[in-house]
C-alpha positions in Angstrom: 8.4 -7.4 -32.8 11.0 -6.4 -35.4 14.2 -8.0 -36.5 16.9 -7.3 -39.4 17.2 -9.8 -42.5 19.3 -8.6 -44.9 19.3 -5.3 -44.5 15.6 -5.2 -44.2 13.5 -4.6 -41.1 11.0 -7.6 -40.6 8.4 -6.8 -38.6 6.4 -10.1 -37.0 3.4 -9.1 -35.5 2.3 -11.6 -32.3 -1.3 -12.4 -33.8 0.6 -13.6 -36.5 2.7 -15.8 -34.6 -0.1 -16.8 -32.5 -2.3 -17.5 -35.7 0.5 -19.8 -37.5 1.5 -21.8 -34.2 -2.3 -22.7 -34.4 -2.1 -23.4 -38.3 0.9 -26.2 -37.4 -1.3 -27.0 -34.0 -4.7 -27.7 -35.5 -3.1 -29.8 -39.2 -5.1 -27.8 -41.4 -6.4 -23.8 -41.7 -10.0 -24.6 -42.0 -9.5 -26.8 -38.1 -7.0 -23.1 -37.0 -10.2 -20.8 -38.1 -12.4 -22.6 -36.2 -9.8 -23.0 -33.0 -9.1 -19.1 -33.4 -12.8 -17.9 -33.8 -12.2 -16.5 -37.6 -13.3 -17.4 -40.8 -10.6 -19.3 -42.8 -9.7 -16.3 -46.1 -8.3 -14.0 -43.3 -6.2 -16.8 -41.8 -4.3 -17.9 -45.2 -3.7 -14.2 -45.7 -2.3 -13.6 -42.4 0.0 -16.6 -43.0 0.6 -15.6 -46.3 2.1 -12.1 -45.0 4.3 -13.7 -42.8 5.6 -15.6 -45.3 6.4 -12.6 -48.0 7.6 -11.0 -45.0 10.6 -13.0 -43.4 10.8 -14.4 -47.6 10.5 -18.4 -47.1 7.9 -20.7 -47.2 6.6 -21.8 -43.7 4.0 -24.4 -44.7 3.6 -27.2 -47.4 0.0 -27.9 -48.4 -0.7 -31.2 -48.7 -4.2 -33.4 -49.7 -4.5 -33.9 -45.2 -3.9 -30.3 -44.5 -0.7 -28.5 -44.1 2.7 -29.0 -42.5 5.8 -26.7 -41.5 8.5 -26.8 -43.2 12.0 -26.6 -41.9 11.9 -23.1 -41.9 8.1 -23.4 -40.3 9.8 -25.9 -37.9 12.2 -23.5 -36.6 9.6 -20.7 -36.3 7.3 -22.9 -34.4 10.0 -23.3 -31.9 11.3 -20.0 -31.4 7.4 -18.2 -31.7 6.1 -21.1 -28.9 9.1 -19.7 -26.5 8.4 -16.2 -27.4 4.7 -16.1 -27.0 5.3 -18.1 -23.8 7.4 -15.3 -22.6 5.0 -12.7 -23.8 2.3 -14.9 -22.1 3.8 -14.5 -18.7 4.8 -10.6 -19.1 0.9 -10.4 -19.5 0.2 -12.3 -16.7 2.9 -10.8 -14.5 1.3 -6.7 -15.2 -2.1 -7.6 -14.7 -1.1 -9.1 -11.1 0.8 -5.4 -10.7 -2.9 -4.0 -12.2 -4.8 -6.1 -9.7 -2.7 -4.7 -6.4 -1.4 -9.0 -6.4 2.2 -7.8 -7.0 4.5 -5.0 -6.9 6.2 -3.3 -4.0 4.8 -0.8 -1.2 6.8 1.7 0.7 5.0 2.9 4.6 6.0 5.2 6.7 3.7 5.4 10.1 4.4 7.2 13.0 5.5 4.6 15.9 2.4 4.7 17.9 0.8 2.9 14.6 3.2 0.5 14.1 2.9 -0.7 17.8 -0.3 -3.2 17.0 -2.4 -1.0 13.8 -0.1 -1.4 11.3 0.8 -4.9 11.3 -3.1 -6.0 12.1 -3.7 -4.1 8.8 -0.4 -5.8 6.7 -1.4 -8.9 8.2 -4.8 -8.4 6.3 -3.1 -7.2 3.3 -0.5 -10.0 3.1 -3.3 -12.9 2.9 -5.1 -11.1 -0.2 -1.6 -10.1 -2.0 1.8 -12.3 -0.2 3.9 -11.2 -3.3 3.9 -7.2 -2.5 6.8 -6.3 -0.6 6.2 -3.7 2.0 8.9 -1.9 3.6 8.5 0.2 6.9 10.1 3.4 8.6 8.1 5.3 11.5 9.4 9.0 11.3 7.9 12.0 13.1 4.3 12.9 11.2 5.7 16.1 9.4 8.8 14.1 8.4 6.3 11.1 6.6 4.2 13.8 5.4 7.2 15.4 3.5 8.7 12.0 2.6 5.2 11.2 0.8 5.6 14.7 -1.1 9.2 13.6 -2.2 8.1 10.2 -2.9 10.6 8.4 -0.5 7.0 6.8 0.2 4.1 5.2 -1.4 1.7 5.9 2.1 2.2 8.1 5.3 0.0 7.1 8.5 -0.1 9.6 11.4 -2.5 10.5 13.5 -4.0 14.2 14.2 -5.8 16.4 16.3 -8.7 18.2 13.9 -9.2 15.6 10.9 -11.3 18.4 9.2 -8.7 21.3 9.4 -6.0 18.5 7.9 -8.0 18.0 5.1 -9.0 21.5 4.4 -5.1 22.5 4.3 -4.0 19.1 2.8 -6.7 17.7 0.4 -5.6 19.3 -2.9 -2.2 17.7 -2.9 -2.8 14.2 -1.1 -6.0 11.7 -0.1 -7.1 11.1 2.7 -9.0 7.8 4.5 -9.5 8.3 7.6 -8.5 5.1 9.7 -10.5 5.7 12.8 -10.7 7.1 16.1 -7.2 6.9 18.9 -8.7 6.9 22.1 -6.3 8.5 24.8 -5.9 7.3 28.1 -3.2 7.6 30.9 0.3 6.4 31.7 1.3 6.8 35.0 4.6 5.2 36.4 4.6 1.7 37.2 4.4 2.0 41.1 1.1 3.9 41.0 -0.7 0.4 40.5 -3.2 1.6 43.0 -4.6 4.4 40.8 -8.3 4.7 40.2 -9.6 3.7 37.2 -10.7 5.1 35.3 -8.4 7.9 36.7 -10.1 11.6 37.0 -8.4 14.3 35.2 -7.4 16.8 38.0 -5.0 13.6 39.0 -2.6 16.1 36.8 -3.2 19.3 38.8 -0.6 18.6 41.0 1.6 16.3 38.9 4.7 16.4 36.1 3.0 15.8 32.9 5.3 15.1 30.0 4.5 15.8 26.2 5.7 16.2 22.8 6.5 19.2 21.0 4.1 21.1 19.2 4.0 21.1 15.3 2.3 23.6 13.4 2.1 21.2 10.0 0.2 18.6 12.2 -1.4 19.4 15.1 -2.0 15.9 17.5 -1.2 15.5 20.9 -0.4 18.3 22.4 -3.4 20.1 21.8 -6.0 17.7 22.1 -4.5 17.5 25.6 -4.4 20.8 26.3 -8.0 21.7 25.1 -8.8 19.5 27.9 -6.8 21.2 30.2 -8.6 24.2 29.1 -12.1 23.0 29.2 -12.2 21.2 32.9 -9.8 24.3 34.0 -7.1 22.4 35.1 -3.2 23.0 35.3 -0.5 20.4 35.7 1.9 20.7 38.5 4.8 20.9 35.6 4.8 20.3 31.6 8.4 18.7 30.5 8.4 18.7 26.6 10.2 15.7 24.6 10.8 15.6 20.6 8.0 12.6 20.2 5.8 10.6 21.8 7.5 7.4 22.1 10.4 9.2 24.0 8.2 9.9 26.9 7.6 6.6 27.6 11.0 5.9 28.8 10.4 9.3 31.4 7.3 7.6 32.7 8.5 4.4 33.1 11.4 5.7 35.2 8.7 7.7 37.3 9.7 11.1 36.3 6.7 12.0 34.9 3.2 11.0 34.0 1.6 11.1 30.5 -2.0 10.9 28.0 -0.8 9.2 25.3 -2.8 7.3 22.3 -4.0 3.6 22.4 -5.2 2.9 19.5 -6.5 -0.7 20.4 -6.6 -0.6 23.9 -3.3 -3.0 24.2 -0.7 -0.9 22.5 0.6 0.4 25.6 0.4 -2.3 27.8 4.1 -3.8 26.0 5.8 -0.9 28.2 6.1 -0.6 32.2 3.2 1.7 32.6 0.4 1.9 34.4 -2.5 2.1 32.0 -5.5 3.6 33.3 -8.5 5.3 31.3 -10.2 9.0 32.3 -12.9 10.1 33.7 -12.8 12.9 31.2 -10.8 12.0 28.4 -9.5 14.4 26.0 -11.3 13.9 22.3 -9.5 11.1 20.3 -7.0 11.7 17.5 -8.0 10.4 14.2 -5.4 8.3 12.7 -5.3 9.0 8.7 -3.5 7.1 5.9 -2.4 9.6 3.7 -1.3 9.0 -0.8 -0.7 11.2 -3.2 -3.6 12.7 -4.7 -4.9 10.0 -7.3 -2.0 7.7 -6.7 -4.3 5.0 -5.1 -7.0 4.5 -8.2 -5.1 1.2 -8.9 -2.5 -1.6 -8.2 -1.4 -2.2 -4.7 -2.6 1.0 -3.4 -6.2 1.0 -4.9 -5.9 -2.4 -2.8 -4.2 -1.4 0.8 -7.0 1.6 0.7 -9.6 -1.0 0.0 -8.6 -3.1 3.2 -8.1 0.1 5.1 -11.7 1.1 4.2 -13.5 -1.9 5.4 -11.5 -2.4 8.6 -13.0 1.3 9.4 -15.8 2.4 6.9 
């Protein structure tokens, strides 16, 4: 800490603050060594610097010890606010060290935000409540480029091949993989007398609805349709959308049916569907929570990774 006395920059270090509040504290040097865990010849010449320093006498010795002075008196004030201040600074960065504090910026693709994502921020909040977390649910390629540009701190989307992600992805970002999606059917809400679970040559004959292929992320799309492929079967009609939480809407009006992602078994059951599971599902999705590489060693990050981790080691 520096300040300007007449025309000459004083420099006060903080030790030395810290060592003559002690001095005035204690009554006496020898009492300060002790209190401070020094020896008492490098105390008096720590005071005595501060003293040629700022020019004026801080402390009268006296036969019981020492006292400020006027001067010492005003110090004592001003250095007790300032190291109080300093004191909470300190505090207040370790907290942002610790992941306790801070702010956190997540963009998850909707079907993650329909139960995952707040299970997981639930979590989070009860180990830090003072991070503030802010939430959009773009398309995956859209988080994936907002996590480049760092509009965000964390992108969650969910993909077909986990392995083939990582092998194009994994020198710019890191990956945790947050566990298996499970896909199952929607059907409209008057086929309540659907078997379940519901074979998959139910589609042969049927409008299946899906969303458009991406060639940054494959998901959807093509896990369905290496089913399709594998049991040989071929749906009546395929009626693309832009995402997957706009083909809800066409199934719960009975234009269509759909495989969509649960990821907890209850995420879909909030719409007017009729939720059944398959005979021969397709393989899941893996959902992954994606940072920029080496972003989430420490602070809130380090921590949101560590509570991701153990809900799915």
């Amino acid at each position: 800490m520096g300040t300007r006395v007449a025309g000459y920059c004083v420099y006060m270090e903080l030790r030395h603050l810290r060592y003559f509040a002690a001095v005035v504290e204690a009554g006496s040097l020898t009492a300060a060594a002790e209190r401070l865990h020094m020896s008492q010849p490098p105390l008096s010449v720590a005071i005595g610097k501060l003293e040629a320093e700022l020019g004026v006498g801080l402390l009268v010795r006296t036969s019981r010890g020492v006292e400020p002075t006027s001067a010492g008196r005003y110090l004592l004030d001003a250095s007790t606010r300032v190291l109080g201040e300093v004191d909470d600074i300190t505090t207040a960065l370790r907290r942002f060290g610790a992941g306790l504090a801070g702010s956190l910026r997540v963009a998850a693709v909707p079907v993650l935000m329909w139960h995952r994502v707040p299970t997981m921020l639930r979590q989070f909040a009860a180990d830090a409540p003072d991070v503030e977390v802010s939430l959009i649910d773009p398309p995956p390629w859209t988080a994936i480029d907002m996590l480049h540009d760092r509009s965000v701190d964390v992108a969650a989307i969910m993909v077909a091949d986990a392995e083939r992600f990582a092998q194009r992805h994994g020198d710019t970002m890191d990956i945790v993989d947050w566990g298996p999606v499970p896909l199952v059917a929607a059907l409209p809400p008057d086929e309540r007398e659907a078997p379940d679970p519901l074979p998959l040559g139910w589609f042969g004959d049927r409008t299946l609805v899906l969303p458009q292929r991406t060639a940054a992320v494959p998901s959807l799309p093509e896990a369905v349709d290496a089913a399709f492929r594998q049991h040989h079967i071929s749906p009546g009609a395929v009626r693309t959308v832009d995402t997957i939480q706009t083909s809800i809407p066409l199934v719960e009006a009975g234009m269509a049916a759909a495989i969509l992602p649960d990821p907890d078994g209850r995420s879909l059951r909030r719409f007017d569907l009729t939720v059944r599971a398959l005979d021969r599902p397709p393989s899941p999705l893996r959902a992954l929570v994606l940072t920029r590489a080496g972003s989430g060693r420490s602070g809130v990050l380090a921590r949101l990774l560590a509570r991701i981790d153990a809900s799915y080691p």
